[in-house]
mmCIF file of the N, C-alpha and C atoms, coordinates in Angstrom:
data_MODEL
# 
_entry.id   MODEL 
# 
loop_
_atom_site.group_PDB 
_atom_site.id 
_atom_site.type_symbol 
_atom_site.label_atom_id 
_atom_site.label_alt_id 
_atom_site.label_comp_id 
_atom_site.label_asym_id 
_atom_site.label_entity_id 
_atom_site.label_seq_id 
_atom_site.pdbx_PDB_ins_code 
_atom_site.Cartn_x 
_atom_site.Cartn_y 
_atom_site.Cartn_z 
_atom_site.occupancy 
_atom_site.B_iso_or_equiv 
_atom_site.pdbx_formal_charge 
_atom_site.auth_seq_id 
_atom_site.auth_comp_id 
_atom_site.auth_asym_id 
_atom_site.auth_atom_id 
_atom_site.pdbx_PDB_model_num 
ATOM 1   N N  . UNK A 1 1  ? 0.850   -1.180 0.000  1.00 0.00 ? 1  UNK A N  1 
ATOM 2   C CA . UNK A 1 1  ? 0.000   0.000  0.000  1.00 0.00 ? 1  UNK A CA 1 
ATOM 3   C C  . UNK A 1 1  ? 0.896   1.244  0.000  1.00 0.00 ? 1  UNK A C  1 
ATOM 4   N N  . UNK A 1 2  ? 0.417   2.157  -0.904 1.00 0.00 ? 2  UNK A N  1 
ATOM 5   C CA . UNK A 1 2  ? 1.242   3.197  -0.976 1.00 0.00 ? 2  UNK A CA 1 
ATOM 6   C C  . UNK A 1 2  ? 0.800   3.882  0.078  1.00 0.00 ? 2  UNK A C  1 
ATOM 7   N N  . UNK A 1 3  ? 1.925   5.203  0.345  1.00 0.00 ? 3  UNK A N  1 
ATOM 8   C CA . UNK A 1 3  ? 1.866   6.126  1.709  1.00 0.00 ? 3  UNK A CA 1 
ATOM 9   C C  . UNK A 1 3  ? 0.845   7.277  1.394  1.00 0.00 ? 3  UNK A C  1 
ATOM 10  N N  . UNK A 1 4  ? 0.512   7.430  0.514  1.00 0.00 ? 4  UNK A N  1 
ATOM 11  C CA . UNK A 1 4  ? -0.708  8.581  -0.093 1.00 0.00 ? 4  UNK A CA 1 
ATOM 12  C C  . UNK A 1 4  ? -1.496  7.637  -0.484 1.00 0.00 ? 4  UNK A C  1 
ATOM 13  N N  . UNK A 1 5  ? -2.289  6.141  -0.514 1.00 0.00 ? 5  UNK A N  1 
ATOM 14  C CA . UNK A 1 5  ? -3.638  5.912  -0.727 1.00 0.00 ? 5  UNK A CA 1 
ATOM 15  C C  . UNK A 1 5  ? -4.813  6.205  0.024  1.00 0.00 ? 5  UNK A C  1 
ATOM 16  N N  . UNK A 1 6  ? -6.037  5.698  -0.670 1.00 0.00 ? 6  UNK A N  1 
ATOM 17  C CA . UNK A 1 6  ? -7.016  6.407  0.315  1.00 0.00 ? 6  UNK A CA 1 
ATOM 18  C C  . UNK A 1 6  ? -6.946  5.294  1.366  1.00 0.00 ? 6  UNK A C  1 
ATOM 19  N N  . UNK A 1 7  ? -6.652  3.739  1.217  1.00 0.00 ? 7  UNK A N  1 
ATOM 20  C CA . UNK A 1 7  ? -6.699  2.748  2.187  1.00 0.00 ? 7  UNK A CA 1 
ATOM 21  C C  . UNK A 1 7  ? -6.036  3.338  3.648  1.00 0.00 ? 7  UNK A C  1 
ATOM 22  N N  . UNK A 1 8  ? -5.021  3.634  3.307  1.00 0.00 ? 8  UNK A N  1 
ATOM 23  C CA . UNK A 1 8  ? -3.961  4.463  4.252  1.00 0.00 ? 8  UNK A CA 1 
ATOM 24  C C  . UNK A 1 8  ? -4.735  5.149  5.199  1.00 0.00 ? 8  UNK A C  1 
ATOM 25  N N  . UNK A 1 9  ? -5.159  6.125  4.481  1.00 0.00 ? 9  UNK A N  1 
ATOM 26  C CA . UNK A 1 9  ? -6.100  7.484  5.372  1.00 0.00 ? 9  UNK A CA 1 
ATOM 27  C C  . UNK A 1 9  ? -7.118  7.118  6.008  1.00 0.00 ? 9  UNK A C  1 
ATOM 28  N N  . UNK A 1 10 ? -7.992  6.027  5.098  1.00 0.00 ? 10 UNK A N  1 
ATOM 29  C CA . UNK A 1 10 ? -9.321  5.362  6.101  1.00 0.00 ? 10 UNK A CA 1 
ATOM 30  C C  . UNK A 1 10 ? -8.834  4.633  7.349  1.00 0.00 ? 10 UNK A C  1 
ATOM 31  N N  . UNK A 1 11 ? -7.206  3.953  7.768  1.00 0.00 ? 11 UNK A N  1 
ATOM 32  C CA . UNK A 1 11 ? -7.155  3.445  8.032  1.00 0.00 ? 11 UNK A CA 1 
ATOM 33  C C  . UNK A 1 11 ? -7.026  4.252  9.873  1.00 0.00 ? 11 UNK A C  1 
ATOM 34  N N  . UNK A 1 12 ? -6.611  5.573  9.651  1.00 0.00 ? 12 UNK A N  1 
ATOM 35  C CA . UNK A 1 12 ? -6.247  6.210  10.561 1.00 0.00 ? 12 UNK A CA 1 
ATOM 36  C C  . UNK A 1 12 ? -7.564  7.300  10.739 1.00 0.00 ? 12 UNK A C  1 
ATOM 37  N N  . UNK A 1 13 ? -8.190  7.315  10.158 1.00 0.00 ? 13 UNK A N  1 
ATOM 38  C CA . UNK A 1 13 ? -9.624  7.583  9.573  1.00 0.00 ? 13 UNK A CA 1 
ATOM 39  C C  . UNK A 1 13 ? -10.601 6.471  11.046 1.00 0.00 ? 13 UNK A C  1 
ATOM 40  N N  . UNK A 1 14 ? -10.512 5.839  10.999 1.00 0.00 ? 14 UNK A N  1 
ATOM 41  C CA . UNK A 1 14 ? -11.116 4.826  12.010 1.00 0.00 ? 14 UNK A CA 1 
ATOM 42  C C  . UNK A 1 14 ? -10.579 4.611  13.143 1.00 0.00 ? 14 UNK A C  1 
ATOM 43  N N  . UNK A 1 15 ? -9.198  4.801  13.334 1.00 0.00 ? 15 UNK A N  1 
ATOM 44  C CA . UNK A 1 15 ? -8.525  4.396  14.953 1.00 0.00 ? 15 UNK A CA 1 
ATOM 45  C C  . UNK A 1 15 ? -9.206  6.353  15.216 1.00 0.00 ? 15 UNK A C  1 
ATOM 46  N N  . UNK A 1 16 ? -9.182  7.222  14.634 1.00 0.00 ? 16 UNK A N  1 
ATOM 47  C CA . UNK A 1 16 ? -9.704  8.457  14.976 1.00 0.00 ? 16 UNK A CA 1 
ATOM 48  C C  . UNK A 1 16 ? -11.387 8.555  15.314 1.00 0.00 ? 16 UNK A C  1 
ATOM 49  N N  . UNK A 1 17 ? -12.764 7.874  14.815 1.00 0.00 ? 17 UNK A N  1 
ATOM 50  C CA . UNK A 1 17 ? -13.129 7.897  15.331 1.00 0.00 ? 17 UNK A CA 1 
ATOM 51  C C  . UNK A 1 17 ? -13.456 6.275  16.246 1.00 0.00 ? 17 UNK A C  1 
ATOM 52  N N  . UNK A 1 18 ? -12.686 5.578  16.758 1.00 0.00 ? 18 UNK A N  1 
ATOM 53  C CA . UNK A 1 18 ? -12.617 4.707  17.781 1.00 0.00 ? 18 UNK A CA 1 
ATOM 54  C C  . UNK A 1 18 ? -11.805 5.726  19.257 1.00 0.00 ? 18 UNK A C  1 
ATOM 55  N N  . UNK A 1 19 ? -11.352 6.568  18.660 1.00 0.00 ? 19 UNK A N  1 
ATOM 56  C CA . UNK A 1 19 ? -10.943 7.518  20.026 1.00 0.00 ? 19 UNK A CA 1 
ATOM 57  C C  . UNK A 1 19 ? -11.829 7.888  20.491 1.00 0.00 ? 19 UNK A C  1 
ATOM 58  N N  . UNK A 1 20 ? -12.571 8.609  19.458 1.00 0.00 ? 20 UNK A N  1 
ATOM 59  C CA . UNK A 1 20 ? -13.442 9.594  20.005 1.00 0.00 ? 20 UNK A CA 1 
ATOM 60  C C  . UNK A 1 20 ? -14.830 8.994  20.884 1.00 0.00 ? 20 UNK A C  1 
ATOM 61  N N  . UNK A 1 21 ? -15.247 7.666  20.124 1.00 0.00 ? 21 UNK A N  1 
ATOM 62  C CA . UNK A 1 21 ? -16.154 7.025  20.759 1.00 0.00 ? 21 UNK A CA 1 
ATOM 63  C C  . UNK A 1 21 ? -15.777 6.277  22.316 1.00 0.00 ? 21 UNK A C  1 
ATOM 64  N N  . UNK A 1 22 ? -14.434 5.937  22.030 1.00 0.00 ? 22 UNK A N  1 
ATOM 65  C CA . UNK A 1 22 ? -14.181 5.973  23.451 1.00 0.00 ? 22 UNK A CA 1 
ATOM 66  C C  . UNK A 1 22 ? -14.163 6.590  24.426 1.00 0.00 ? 22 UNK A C  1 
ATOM 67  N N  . UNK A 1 23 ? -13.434 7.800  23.766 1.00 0.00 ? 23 UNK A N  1 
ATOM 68  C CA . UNK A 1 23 ? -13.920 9.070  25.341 1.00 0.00 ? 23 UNK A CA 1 
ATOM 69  C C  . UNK A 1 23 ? -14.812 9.374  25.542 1.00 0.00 ? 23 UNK A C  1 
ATOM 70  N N  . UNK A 1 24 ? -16.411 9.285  24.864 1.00 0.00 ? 24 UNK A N  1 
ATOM 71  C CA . UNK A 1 24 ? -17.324 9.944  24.490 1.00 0.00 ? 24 UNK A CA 1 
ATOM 72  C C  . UNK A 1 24 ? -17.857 8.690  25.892 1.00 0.00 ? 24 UNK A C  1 
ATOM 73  N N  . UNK A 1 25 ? -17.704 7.791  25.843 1.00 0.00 ? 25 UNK A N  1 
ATOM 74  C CA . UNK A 1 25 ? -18.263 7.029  26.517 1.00 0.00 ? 25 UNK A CA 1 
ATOM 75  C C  . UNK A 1 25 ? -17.437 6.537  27.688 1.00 0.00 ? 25 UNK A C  1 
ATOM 76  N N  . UNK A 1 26 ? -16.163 7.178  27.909 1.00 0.00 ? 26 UNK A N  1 
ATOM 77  C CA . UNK A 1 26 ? -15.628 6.937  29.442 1.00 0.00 ? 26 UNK A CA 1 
ATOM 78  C C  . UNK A 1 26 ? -15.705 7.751  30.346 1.00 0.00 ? 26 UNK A C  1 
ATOM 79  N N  . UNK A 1 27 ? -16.250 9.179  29.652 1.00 0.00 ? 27 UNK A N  1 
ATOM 80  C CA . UNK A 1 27 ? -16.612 10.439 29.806 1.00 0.00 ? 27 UNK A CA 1 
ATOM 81  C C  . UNK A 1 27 ? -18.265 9.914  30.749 1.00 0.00 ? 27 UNK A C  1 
ATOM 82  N N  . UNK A 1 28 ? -18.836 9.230  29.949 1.00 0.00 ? 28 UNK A N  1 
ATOM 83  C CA . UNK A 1 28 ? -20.344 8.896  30.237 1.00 0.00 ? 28 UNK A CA 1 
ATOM 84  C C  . UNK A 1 28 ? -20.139 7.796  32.019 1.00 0.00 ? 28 UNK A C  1 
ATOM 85  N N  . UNK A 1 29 ? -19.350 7.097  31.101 1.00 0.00 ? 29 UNK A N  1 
ATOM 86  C CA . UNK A 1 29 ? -19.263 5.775  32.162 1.00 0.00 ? 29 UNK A CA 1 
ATOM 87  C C  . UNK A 1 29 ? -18.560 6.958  33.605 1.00 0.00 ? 29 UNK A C  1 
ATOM 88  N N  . UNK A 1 30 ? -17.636 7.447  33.376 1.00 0.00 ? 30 UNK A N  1 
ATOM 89  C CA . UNK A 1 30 ? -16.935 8.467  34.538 1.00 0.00 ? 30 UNK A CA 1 
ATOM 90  C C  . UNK A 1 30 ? -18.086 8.707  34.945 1.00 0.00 ? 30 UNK A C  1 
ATOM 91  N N  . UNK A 1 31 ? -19.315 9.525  34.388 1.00 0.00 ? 31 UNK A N  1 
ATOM 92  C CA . UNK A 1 31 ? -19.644 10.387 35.499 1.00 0.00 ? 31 UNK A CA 1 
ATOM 93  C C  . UNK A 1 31 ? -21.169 9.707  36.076 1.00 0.00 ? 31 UNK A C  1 
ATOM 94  N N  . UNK A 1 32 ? -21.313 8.392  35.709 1.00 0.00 ? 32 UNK A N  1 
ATOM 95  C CA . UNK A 1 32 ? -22.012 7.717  35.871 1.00 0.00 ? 32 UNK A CA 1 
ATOM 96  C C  . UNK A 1 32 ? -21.862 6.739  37.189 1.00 0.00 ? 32 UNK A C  1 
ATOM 97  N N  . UNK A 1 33 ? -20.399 6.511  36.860 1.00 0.00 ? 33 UNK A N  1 
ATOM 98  C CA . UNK A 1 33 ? -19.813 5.858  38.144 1.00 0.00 ? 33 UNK A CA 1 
ATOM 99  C C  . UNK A 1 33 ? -19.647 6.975  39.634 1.00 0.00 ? 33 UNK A C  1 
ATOM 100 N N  . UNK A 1 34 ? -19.286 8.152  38.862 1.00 0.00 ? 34 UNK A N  1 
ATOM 101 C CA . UNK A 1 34 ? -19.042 9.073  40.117 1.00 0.00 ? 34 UNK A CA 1 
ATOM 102 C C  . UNK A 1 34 ? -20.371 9.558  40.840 1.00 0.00 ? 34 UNK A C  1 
ATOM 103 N N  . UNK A 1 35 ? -21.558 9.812  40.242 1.00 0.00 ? 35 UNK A N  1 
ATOM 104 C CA . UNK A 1 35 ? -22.864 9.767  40.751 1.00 0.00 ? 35 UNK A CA 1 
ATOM 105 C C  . UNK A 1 35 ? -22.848 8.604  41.950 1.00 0.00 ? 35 UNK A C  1 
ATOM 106 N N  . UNK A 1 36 ? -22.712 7.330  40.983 1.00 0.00 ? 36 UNK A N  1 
ATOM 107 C CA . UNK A 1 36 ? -23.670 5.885  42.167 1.00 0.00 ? 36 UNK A CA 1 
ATOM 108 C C  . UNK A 1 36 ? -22.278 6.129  42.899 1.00 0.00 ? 36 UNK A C  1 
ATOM 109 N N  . UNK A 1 37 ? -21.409 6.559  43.005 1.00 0.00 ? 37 UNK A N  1 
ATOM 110 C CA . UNK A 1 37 ? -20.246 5.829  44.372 1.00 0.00 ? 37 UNK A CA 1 
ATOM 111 C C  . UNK A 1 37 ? -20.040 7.076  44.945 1.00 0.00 ? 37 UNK A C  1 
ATOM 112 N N  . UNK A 1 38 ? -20.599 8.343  44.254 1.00 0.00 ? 38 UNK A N  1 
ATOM 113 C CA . UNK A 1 38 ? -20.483 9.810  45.315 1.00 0.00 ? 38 UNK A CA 1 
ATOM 114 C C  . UNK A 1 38 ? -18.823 9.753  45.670 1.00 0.00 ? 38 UNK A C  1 
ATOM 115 N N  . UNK A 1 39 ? -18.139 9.826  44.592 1.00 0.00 ? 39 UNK A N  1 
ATOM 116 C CA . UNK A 1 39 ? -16.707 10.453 44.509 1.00 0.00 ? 39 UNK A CA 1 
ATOM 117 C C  . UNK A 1 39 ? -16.330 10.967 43.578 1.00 0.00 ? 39 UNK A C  1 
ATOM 118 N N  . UNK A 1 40 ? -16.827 12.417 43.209 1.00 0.00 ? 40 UNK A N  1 
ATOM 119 C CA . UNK A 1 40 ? -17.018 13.314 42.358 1.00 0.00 ? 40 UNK A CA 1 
ATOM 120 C C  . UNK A 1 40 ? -16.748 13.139 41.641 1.00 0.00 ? 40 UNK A C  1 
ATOM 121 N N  . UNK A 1 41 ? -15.253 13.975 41.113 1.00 0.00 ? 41 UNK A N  1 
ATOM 122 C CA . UNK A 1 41 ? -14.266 13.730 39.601 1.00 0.00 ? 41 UNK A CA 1 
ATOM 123 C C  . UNK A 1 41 ? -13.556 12.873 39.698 1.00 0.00 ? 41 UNK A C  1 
ATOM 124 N N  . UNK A 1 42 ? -13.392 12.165 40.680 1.00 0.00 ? 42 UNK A N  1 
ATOM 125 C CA . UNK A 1 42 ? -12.490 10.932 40.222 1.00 0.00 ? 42 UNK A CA 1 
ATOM 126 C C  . UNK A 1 42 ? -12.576 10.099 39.375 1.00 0.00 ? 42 UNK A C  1 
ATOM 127 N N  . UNK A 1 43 ? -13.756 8.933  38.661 1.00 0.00 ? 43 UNK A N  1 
ATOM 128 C CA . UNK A 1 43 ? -13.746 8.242  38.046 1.00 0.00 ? 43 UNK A CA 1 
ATOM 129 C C  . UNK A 1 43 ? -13.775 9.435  36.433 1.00 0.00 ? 43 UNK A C  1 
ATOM 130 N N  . UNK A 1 44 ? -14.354 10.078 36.526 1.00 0.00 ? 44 UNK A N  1 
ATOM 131 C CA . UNK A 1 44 ? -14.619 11.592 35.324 1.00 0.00 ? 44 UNK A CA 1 
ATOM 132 C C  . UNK A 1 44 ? -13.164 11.825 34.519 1.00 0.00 ? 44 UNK A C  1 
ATOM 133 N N  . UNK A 1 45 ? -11.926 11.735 35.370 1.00 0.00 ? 45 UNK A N  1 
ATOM 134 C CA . UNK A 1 45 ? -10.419 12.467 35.144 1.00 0.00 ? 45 UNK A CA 1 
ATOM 135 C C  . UNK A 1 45 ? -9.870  10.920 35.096 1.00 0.00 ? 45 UNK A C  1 
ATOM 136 N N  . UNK A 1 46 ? -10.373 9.617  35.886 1.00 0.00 ? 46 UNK A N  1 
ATOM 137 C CA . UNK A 1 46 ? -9.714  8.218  35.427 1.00 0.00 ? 46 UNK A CA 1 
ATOM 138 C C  . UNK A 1 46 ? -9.422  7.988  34.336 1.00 0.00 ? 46 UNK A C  1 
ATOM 139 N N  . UNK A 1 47 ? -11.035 7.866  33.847 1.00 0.00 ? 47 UNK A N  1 
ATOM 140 C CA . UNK A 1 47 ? -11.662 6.717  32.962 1.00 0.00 ? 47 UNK A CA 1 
ATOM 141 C C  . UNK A 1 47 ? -10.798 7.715  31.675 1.00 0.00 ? 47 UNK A C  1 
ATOM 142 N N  . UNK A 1 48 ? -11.187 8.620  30.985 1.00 0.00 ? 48 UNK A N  1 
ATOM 143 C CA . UNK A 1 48 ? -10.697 9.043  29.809 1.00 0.00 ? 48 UNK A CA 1 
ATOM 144 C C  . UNK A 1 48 ? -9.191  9.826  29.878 1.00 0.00 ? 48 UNK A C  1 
ATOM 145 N N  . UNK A 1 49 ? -8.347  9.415  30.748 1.00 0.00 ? 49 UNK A N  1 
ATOM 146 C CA . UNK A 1 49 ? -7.154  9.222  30.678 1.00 0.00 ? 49 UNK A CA 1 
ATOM 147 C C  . UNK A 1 49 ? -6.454  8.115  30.928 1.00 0.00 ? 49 UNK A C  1 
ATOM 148 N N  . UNK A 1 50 ? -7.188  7.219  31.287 1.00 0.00 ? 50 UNK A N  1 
ATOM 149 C CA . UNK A 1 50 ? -6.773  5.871  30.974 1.00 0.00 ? 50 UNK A CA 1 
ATOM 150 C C  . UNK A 1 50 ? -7.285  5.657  29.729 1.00 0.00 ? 50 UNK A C  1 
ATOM 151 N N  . UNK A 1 51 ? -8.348  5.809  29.090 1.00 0.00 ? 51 UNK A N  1 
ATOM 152 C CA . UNK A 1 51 ? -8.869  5.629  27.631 1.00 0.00 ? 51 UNK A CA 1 
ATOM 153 C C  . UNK A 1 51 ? -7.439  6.376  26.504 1.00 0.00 ? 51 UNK A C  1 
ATOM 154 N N  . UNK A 1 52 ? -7.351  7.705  26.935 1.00 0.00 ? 52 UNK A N  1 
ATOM 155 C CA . UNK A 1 52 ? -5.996  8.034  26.099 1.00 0.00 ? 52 UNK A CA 1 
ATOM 156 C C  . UNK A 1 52 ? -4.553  7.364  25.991 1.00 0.00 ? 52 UNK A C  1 
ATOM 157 N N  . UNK A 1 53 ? -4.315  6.997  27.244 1.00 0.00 ? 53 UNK A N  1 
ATOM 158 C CA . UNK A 1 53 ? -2.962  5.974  27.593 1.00 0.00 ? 53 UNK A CA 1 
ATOM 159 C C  . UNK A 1 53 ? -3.455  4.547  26.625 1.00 0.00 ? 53 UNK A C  1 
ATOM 160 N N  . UNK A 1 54 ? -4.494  4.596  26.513 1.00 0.00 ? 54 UNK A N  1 
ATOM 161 C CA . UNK A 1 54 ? -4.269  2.595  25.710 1.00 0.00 ? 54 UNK A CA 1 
ATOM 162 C C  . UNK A 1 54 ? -4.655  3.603  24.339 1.00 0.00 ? 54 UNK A C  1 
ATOM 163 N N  . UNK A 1 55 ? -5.014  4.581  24.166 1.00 0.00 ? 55 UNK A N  1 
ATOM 164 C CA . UNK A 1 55 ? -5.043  4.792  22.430 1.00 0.00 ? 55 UNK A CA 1 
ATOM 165 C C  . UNK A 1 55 ? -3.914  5.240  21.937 1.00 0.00 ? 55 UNK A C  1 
ATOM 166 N N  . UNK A 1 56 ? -3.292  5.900  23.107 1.00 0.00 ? 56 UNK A N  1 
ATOM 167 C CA . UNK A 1 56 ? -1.949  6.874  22.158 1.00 0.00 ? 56 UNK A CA 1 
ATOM 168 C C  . UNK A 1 56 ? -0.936  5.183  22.153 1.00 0.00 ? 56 UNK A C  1 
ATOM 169 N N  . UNK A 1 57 ? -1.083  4.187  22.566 1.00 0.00 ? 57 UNK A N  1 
ATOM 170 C CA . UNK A 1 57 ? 0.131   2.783  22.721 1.00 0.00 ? 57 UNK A CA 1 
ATOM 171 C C  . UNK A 1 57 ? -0.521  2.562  21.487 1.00 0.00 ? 57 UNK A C  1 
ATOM 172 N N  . UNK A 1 58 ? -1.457  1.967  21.470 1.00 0.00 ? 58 UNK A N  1 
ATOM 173 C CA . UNK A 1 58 ? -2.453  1.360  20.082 1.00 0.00 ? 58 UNK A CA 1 
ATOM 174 C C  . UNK A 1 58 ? -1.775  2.325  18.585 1.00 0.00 ? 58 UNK A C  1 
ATOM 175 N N  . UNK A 1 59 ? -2.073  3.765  18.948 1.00 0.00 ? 59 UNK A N  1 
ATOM 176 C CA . UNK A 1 59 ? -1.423  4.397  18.048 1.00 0.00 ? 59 UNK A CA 1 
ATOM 177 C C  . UNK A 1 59 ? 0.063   4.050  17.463 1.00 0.00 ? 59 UNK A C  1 
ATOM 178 N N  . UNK A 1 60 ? 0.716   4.089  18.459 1.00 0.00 ? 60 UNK A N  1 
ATOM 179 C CA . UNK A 1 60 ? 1.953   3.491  18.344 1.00 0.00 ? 60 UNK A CA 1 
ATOM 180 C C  . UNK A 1 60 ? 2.496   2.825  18.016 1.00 0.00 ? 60 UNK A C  1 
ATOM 181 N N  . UNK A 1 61 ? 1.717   1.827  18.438 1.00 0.00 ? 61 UNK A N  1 
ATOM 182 C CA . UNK A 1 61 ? 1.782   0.554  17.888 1.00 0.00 ? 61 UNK A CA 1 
ATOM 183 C C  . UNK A 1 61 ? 1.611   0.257  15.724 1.00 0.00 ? 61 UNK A C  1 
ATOM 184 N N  . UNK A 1 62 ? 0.331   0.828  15.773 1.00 0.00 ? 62 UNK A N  1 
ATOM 185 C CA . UNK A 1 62 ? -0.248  1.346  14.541 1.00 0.00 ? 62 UNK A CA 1 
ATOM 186 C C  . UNK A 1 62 ? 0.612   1.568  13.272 1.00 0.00 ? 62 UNK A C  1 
ATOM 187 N N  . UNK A 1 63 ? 1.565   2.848  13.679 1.00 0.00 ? 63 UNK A N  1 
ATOM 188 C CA . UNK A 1 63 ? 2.636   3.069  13.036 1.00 0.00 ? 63 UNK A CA 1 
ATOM 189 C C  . UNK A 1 63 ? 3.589   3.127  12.916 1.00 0.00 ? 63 UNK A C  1 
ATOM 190 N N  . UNK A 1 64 ? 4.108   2.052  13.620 1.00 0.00 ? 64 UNK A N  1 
ATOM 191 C CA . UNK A 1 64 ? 5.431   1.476  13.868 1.00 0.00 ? 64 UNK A CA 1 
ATOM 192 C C  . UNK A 1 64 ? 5.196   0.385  13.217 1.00 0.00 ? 64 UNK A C  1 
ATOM 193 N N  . UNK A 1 65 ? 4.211   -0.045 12.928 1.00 0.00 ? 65 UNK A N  1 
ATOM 194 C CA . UNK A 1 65 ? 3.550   -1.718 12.412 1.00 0.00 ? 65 UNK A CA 1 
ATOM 195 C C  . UNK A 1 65 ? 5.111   -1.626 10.793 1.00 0.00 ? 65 UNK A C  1 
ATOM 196 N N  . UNK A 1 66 ? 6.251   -2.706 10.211 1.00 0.00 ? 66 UNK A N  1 
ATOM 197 C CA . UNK A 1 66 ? 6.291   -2.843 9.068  1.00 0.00 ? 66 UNK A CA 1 
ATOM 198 C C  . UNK A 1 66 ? 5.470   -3.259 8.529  1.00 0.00 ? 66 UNK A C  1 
ATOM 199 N N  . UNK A 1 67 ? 5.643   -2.435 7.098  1.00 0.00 ? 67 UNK A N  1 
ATOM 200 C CA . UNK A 1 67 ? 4.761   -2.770 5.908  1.00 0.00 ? 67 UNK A CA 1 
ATOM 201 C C  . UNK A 1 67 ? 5.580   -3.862 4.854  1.00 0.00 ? 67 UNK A C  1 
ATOM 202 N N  . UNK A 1 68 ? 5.264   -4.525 4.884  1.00 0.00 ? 68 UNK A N  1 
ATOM 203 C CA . UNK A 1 68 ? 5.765   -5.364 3.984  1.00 0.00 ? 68 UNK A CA 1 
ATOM 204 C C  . UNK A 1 68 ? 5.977   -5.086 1.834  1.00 0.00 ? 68 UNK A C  1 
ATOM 205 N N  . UNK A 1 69 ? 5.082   -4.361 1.686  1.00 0.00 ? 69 UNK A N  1 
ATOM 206 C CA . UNK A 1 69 ? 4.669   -3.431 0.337  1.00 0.00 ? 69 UNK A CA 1 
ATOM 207 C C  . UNK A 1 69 ? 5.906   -2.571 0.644  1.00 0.00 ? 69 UNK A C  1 
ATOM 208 N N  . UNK A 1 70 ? 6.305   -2.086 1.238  1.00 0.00 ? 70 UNK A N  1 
ATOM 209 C CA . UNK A 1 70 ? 7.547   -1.298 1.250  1.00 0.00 ? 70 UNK A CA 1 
ATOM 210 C C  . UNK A 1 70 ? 9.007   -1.543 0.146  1.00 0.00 ? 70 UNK A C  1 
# 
C-alpha cells in the first residue's frame, strides 16, 4: 500500500473515530460511576485518561507496524 492511498487514510480515519467514541463514553461511564459511588471527579479524570494511555500505545503501535509493500 502506498503512503498517499485512500486505504492508508481510512485506516487512521477509524482508529480516529474509535478515540473519540471511546472518550465519548468513558466520559459517560466516569460520570455515571461518580454519581452511584459519590466520589465526584475521580472516576470523570480516570476513565478518559486511561482511555488516552491505551489509544496513544495502540497508536503506536499502529505506526510502527512494518509494511511489507515497502
Amino acid at each position: 500500500m502506498k503512503k498517499g492511498s485512500p486505504r492508508s487514510w481510512l485506516k487512521y480515519i477509524g482508529l480516529t473515530a474509535q478515540l473519540l467514541a471511546l472518550i465519548l463514553f468513558s466520559v459517560y461511564a466516569g460520570l455515571w460511576l461518580d454519581k452511584k459511588l459519590q466520589v465526584s471527579p475521580l472516576f470523570l479524570i480516570v476513565l478518559p485518561l486511561a482511555v488516552l494511555g491505551g489509544a496513544f500505545y495502540n497508536l503506536y503501535k499502529e505506526t510502527n507496524k512494518k509494511n511489507p509493500d515497502e
